[in-house]
C-alpha positions as CSV (number, residue, x, y, z in Angstrom):
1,X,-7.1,49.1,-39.4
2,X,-4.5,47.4,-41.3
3,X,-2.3,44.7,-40.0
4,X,1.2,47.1,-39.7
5,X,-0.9,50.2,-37.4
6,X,-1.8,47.0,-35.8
7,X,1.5,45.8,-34.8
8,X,3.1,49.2,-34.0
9,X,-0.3,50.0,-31.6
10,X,0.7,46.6,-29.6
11,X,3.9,47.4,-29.7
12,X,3.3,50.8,-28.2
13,X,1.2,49.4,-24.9
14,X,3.7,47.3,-24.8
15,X,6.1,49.8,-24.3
16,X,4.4,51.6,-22.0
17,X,2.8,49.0,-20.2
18,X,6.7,47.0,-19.7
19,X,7.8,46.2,-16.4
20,X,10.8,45.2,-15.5
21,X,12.1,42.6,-14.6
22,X,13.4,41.8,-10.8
23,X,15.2,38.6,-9.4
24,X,13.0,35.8,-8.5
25,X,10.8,36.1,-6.2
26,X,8.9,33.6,-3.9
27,X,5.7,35.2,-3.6
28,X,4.8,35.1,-7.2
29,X,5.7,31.5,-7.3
30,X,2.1,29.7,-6.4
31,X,0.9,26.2,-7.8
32,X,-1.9,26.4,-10.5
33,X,-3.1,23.1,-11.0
34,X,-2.0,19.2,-10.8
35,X,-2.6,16.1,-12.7
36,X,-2.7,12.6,-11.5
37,X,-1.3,10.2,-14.6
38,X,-1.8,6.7,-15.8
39,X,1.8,5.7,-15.3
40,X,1.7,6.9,-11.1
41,X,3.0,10.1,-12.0
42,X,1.6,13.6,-11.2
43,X,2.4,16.8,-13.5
44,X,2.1,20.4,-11.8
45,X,1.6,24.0,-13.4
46,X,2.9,27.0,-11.8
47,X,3.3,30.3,-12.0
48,X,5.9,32.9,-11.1
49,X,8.1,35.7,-12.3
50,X,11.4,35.6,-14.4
51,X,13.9,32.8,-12.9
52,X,16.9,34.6,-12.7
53,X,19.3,35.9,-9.3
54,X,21.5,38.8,-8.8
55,X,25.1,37.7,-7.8
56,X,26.8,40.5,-5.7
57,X,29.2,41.1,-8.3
58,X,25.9,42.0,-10.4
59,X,26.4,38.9,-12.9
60,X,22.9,37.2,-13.4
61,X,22.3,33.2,-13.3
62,X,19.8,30.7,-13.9
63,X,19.0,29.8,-9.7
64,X,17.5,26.3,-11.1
65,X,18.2,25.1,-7.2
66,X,16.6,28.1,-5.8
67,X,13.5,28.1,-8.4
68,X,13.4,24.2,-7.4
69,X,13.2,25.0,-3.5
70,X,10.5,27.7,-4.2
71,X,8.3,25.1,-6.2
72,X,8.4,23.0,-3.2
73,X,7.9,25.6,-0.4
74,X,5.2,27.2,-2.3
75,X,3.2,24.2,-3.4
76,X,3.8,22.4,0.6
77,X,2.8,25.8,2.3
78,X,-0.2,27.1,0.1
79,X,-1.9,23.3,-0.6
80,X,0.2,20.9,1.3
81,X,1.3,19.4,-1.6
82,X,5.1,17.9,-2.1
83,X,6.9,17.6,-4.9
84,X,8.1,14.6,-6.2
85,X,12.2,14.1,-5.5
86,X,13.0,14.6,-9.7
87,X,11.2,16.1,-11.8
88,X,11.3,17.2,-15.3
89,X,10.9,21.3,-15.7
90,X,8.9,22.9,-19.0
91,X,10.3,26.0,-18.6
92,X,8.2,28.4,-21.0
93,X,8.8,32.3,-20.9
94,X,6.0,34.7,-22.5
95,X,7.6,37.1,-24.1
96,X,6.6,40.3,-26.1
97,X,8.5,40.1,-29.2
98,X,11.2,39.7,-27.3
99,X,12.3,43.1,-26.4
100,X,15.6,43.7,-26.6
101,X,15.0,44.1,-22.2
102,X,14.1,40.5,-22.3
103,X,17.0,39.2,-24.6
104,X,19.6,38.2,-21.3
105,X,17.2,37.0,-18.8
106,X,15.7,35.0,-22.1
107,X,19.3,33.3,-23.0
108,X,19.8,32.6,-19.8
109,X,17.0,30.0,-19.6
110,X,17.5,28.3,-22.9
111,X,21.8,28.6,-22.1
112,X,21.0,26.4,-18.5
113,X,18.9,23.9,-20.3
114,X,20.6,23.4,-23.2
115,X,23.4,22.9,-21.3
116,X,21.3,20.8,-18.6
117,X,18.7,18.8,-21.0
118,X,17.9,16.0,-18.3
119,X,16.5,18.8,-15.9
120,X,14.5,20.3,-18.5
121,X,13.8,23.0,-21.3
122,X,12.9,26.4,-22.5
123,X,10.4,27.4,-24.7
124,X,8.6,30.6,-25.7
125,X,5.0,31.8,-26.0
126,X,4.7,35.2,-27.9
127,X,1.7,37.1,-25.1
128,X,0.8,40.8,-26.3
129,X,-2.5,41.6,-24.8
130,X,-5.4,43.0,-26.8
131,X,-6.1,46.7,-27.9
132,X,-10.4,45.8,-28.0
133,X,-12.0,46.8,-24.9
134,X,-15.1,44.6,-24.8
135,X,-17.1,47.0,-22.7
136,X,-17.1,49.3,-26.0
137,X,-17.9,46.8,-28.8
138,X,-21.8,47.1,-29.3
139,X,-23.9,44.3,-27.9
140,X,-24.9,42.8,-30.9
141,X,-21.3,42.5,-32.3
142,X,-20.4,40.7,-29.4
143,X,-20.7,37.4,-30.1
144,X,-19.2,37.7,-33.4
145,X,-15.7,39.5,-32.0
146,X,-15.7,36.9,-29.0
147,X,-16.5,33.2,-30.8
148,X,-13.4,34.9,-33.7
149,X,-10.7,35.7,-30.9
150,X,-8.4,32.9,-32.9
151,X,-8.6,34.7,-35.9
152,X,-8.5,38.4,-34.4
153,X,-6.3,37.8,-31.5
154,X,-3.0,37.7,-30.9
155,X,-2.4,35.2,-28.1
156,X,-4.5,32.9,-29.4
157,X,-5.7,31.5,-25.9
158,X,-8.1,29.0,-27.2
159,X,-4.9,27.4,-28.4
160,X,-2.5,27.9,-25.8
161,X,-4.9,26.6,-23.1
162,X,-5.4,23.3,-24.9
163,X,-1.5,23.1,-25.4
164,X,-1.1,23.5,-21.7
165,X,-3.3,21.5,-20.8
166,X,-1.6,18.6,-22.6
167,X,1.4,19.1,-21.4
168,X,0.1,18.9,-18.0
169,X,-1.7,15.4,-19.5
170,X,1.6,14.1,-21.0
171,X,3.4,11.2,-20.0
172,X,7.5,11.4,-19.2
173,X,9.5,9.4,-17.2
174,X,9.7,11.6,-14.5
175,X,6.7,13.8,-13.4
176,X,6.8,17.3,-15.0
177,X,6.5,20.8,-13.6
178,X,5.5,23.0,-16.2
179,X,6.3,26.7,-14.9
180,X,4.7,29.4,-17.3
181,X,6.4,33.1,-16.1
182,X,6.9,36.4,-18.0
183,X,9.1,38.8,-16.3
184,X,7.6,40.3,-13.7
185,X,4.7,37.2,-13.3
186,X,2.1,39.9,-13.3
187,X,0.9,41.7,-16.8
188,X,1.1,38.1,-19.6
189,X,1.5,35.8,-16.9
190,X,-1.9,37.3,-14.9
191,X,-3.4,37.2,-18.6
192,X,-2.7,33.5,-19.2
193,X,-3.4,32.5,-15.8
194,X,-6.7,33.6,-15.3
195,X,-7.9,32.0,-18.7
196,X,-6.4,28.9,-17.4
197,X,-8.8,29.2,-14.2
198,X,-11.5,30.0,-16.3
199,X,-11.4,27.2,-18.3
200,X,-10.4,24.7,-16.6
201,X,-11.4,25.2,-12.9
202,X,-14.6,27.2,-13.9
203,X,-13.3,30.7,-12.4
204,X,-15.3,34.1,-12.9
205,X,-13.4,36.4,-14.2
206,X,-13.7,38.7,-11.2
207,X,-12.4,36.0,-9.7
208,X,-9.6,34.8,-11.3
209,X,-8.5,38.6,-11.9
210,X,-8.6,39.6,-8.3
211,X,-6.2,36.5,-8.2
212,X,-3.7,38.5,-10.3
213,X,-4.0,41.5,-8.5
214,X,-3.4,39.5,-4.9
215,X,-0.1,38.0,-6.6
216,X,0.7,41.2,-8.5
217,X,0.2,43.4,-5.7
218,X,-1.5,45.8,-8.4
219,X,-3.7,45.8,-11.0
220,X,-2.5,44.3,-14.0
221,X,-2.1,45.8,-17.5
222,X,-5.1,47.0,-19.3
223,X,-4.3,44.9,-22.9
224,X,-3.9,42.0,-20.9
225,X,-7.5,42.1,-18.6
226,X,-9.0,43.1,-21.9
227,X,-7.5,39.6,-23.8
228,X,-8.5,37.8,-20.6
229,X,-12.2,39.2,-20.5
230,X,-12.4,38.0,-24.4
231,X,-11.5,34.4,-23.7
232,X,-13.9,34.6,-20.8
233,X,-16.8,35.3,-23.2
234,X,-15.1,33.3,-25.9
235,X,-16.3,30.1,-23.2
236,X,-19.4,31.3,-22.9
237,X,-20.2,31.6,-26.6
238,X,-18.3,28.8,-28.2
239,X,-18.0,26.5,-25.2
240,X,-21.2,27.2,-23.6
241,X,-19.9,28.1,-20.6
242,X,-21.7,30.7,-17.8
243,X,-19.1,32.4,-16.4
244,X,-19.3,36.2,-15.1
245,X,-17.3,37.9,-17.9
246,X,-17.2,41.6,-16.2
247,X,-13.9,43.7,-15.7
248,X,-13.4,43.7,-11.4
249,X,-12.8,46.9,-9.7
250,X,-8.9,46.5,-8.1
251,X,-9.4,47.2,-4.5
252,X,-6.5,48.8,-2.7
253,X,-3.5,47.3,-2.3
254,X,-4.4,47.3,1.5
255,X,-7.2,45.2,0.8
256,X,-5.2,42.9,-1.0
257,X,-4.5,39.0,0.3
258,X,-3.8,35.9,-1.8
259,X,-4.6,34.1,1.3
260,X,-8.2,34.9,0.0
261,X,-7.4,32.9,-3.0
């Protein structure tokens, strides 16, 4: 398959797979993970949905005091954590493209910060998904497709992981909260997420997936469980991990609690 059928196939589940985007919401706001630093500070990773509110004359903003209070109540209810009084927000979108949808909710990030450096910035990560299913590549080709996902995949989540995970290890003068969302904080953000658990807090991906669908409310996009199922056996062959690499069933949304999480 060349490189342009490719691009248009991803850009086709794309398509089809978009949701769109609502107005922040608190329960897709949850705290991933926290560092303790050298210098006394701590750095925190969430994850959530697009940051932006609906006024009632239908004008959207950047809610950075409402985004701020959700960090708080989130992390405080769910691990009894609390947020330092400043902190310093990495704000990084992951986009697809961007589609034109995306375009306003995406200026409106980088418009606030630019205009608002001291509280933080925006950046961009390009997430897509994959178009493999691993549970129809023969056995014995595997290992090859899994230890080449930087070559072969998109989202390059070897990468991205370690580039988080930096972040997360960098010292600032104030502590950082780095706050990774796509639109609606389900599809890419449930992709990135579970790798994140799997790597660095040793998640199955049963597990980490049936975390996304608790948040999501849903099963999340195909591309994406695929892309996160390839970086799961990516650890086991390259890193030597032992995780359980199989696709979860989604239970019913009745069923569904991130209480359990």
């Amino acid at each position: 398959m060349n490189n342009k059928n490719l691009l248009l196939i991803i850009v086709l589940i794309t398509l089809l797979n978009f949701v769109k985007s609502s107005d922040l919401s608190y329960k897709k706001v949850h705290l991933v993970d926290s560092i303790e630093l050298a210098n006394g500070n701590t750095n925190y990773f969430f994850r959530g949905n697009q940051p932006t509110q609906t006024l009632s004359n239908g004008t959207k903003i950047f809610p950075y005091d409402e985004l701020v209070e959700f960090l708080r109540n989130s992390s405080l209810s769910e691990f009894g954590v609390k947020l330092p009084e400043q902190f310093y927000i990495i704000d990084i979108k992951l986009i697809s493209g961007p589609l034109p949808s995306e375009l306003p909710d995406l200026e409106l990030e980088q418009n606030f910060f630019a205009a608002n450096p001291t509280l933080g910035e925006s950046r961009t990560n390009q997430t897509w998904g994959d178009i493999i299913d691993p549970q129809l590549v023969p056995q014995d080709k595997l290992e090859e497709y899994a230890s080449t996902i930087s070559s072969w995949s998109a989202d390059k989540l070897p990468q991205r992981m370690r580039d988080y995970h930096n972040i997360l290890l960098t010292e600032r003068e104030l502590p950082t909260v780095l706050y990774v969302h796509c639109e609606c904080g389900c599809d890419r953000t449930g992709e990135v997420m579970a790798s994140y658990v799997m790597k660095f807090k040793g998640w199955d991906l049963p597990k980490a997936l049936e975390w996304d669908f608790a948040i999501a409310g849903r099963d999340i996009n195909f591309s994406n469980r695929w892309s996160a199922q390839w970086y799961c056996l990516y650890l086991n062959y390259v890193e030597n991990y032992k995780l359980d690499c199989n696709q979860p069933t989604p239970p019913p949304k009745s069923l569904i609690s991130i209480n359990n999480y």
